[in-house]
C-alpha positions as CSV (number, residue, x, y, z in Angstrom):
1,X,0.0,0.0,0.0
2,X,1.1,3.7,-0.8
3,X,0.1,6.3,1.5
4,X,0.6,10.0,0.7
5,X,2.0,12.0,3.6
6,X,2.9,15.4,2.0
7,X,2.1,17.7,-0.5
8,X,3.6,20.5,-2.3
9,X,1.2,23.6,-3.9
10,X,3.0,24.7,-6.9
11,X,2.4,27.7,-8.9
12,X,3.9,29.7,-12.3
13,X,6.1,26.7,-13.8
14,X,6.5,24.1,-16.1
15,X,5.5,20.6,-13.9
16,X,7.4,18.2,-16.5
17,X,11.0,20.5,-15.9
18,X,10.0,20.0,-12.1
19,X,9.9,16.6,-12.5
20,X,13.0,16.1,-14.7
21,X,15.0,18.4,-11.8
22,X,13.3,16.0,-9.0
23,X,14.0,12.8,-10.3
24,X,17.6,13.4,-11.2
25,X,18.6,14.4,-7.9
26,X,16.6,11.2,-6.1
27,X,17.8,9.3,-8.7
28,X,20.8,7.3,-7.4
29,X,18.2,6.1,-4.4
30,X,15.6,5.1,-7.2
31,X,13.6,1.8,-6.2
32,X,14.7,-0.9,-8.7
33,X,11.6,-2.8,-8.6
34,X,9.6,-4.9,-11.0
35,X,6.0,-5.7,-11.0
36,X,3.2,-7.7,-12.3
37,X,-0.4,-6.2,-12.5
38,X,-3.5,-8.5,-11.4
39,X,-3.4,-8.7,-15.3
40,X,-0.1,-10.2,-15.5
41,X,1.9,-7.4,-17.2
42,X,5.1,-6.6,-15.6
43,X,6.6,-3.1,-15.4
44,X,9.5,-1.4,-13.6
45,X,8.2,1.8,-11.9
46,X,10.2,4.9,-12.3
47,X,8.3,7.2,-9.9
48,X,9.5,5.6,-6.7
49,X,12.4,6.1,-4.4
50,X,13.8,5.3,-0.6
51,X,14.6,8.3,0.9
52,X,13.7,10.0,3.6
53,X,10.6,11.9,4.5
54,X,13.0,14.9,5.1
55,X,15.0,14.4,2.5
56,X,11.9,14.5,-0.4
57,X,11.1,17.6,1.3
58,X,14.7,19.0,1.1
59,X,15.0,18.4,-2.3
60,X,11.6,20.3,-3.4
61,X,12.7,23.5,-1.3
62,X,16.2,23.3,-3.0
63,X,14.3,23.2,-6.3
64,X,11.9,25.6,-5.6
C-alpha cells in the first residue's frame, strides 16, 4: 500500500521541468523494482524512491 504523507502547492512553472529536476537528484536512491499487474503485465516503476521523508522535502525547497 502507498500512502501519501505530503504535498507540495505549486504555482507559475512548467511541472514536467519540475519533474525532470526532482527525479535526477533522487535518482541514485531510485527503487529498482519490477511488478506484475492483477493482469499479469510486468513493469519497472520509475516514480518511486527510498529516501527519507525529510530528504523528499529537502529536495523540493532546494528546487523551488
Amino acid at each position: 500500500p502507498v500512502r501519501i504523507v505530503a504535498t507540495n502547492q505549486c504555482f507559475n512553472l512548467n511541472a514536467q521541468k519540475l519533474e525532470a529536476l526532482v527525479h535526477g537528484f533522487l535518482a541514485p536512491r531510485r527503487l529498482n523494482v519490477t511488478l506484475r499487474s492483477q493482469g499479469g503485465q510486468v513493469y519497472t516503476p520509475r516514480e518511486w524512491f527510498n529516501v527519507p521523508l525529510a530528504t523528499a522535502l529537502a529536495v523540493s525547497i532546494i528546487i523551488l
